[in-house]
C-alpha positions as CSV (number, residue, x, y, z in Angstrom):
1,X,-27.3,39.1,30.3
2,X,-24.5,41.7,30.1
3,X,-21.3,39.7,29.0
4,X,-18.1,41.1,27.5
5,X,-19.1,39.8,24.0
6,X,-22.0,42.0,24.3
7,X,-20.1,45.4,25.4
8,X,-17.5,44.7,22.6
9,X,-20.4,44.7,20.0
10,X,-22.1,48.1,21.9
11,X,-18.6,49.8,21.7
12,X,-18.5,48.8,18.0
13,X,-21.9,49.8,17.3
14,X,-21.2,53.3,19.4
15,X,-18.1,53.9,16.8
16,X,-19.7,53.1,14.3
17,X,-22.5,55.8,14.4
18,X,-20.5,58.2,16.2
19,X,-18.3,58.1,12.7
20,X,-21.8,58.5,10.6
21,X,-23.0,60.9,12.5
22,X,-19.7,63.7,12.8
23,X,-19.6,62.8,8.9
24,X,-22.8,64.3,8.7
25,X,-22.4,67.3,10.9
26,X,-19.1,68.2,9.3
27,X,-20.9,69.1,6.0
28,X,-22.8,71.7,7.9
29,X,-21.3,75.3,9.1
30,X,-20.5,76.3,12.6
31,X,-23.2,78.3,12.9
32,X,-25.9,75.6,11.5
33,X,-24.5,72.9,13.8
34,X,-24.7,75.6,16.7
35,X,-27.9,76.6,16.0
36,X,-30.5,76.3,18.6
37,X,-33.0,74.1,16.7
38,X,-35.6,73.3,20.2
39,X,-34.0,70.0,20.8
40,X,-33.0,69.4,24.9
41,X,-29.1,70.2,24.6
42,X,-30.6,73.0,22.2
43,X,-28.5,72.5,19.4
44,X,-26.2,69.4,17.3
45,X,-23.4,70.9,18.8
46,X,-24.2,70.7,22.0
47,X,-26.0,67.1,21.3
48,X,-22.7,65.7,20.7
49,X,-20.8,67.7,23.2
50,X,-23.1,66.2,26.1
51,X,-22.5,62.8,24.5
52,X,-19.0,63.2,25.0
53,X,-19.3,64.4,28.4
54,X,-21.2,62.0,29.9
55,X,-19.0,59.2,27.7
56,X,-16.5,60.9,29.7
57,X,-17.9,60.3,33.2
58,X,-19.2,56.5,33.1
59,X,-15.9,55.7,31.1
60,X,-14.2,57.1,34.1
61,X,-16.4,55.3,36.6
62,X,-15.7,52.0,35.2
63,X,-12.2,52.2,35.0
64,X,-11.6,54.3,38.2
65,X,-10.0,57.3,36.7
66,X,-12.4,60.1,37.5
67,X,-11.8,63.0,35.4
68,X,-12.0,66.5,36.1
69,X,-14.7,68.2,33.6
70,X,-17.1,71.2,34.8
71,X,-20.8,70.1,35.4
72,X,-23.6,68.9,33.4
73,X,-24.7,71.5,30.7
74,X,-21.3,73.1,29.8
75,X,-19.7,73.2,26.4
76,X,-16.7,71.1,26.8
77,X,-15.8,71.6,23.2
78,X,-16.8,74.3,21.5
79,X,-14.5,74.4,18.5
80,X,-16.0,71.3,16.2
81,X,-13.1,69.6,15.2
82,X,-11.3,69.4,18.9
83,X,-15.0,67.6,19.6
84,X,-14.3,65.2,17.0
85,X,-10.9,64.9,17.8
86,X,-11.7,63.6,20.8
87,X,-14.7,61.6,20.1
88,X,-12.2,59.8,18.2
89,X,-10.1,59.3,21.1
90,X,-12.9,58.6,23.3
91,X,-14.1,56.0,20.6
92,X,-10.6,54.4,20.9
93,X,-10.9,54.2,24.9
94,X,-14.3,52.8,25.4
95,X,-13.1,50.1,22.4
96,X,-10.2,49.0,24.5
97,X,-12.4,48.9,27.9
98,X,-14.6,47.1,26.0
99,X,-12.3,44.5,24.9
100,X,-10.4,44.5,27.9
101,X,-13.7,43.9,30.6
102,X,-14.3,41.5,32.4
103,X,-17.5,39.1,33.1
104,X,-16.8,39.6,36.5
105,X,-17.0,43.1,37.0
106,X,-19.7,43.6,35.2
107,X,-21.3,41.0,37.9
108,X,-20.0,43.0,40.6
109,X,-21.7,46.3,42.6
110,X,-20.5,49.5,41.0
111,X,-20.9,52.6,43.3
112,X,-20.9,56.4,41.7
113,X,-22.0,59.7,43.2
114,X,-24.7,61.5,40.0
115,X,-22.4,64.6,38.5
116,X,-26.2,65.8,38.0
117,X,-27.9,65.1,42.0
118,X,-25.0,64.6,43.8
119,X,-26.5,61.2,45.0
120,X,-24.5,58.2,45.6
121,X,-26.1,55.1,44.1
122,X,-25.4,51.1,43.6
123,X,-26.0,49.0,41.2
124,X,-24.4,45.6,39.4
125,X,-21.7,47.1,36.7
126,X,-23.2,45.3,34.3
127,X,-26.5,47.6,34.6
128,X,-24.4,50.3,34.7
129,X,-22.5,49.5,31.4
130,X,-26.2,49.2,29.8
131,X,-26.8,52.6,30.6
132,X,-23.8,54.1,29.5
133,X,-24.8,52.4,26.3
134,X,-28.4,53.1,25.9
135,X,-27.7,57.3,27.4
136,X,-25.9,57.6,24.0
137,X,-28.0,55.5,21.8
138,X,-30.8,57.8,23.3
139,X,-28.7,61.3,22.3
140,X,-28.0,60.3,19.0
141,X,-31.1,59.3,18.0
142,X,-32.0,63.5,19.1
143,X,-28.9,64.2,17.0
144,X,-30.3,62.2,13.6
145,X,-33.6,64.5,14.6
146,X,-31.1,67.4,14.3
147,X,-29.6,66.4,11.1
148,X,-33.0,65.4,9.6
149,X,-33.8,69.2,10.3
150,X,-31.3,69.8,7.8
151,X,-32.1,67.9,5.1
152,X,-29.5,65.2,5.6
153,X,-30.1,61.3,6.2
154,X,-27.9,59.9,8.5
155,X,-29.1,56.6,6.7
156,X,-29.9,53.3,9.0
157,X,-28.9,53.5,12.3
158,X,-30.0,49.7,13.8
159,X,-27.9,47.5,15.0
160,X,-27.8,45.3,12.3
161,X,-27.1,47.2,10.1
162,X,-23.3,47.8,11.2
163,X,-20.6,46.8,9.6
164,X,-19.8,43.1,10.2
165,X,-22.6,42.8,12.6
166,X,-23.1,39.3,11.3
167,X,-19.9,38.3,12.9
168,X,-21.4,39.6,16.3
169,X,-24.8,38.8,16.5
């Protein structure tokens, strides 16, 4: 079951690799990390930019602030460093939803309308939440791909392996 323990230790866990991973890509050049390597989003960059965006989205559907972003596909950043700037931030924000949620809404029905089909759909928050978590455990695994292209081992990426996971687990 989805419980606020468990979302604290997924926002921890998303921090935590999100920090490996723009460690990694900053040792590259602009040009490798934009470089369109055959991966879905086509290159890092644009790995992590989606990441963010869609971060973006379910963070605003949880806590009812719906930002304005263009659709699905578009470069939000496309200077590095203002990306990791505000992966950063964004890391900051889902941390404090995290700590800050509630059993009870993530028991409760959560409507949206898809920023990809335009379709309105329901289902328990808590389902929702799982998905926001597993969408970017999905994208960075195609962004370790990226970096393995280049030669560079993002190292172990489970779970367990986190910093003071024992304290969570």
């Amino acid at each position: 079951m989805v419980d606020k323990a468990w979302v604290i230790m997924m926002a921890q866990y998303s921090r935590w690799m999100n920090e490996k991973l723009y460690a990694h890509a900053a040792t590259l050049t602009d040009v490798q990390r934009k470089e369109d390597r055959g991966a879905f989003f086509k290159s890092l960059h644009n790995t992590l930019d989606h990441i963010v965006w869609a971060d973006t989205i379910w963070l605003g559907r949880f806590t009812g602030q719906q930002p304005e972003l263009p659709t699905a596909g578009s470069i939000l950043y496309p200077d590095f460093e203002a990306q990791h700037a505000r992966r950063v931030e964004l890391d900051a924000e889902i941390t404090a939803w995290a700590e800050n949620v509630s059993d009870d809404f993530l028991s409760v029905p959560l409507t949206w309308t898809s920023r990809i089909t335009g379709k309105s759909q329901t289902r328990a928050a808590g389902v929702a939440v799982t998905h926001f978590f597993n969408h970017q455990t999905h994208h960075r695994g195609q962004a370790t791909t990226l970096l393995s292209q280049f030669g560079i081992d993002p190292g172990v990426t489970d779970l367990w392996a986190m910093p003071n996971a024992e304290n969570l687990l």
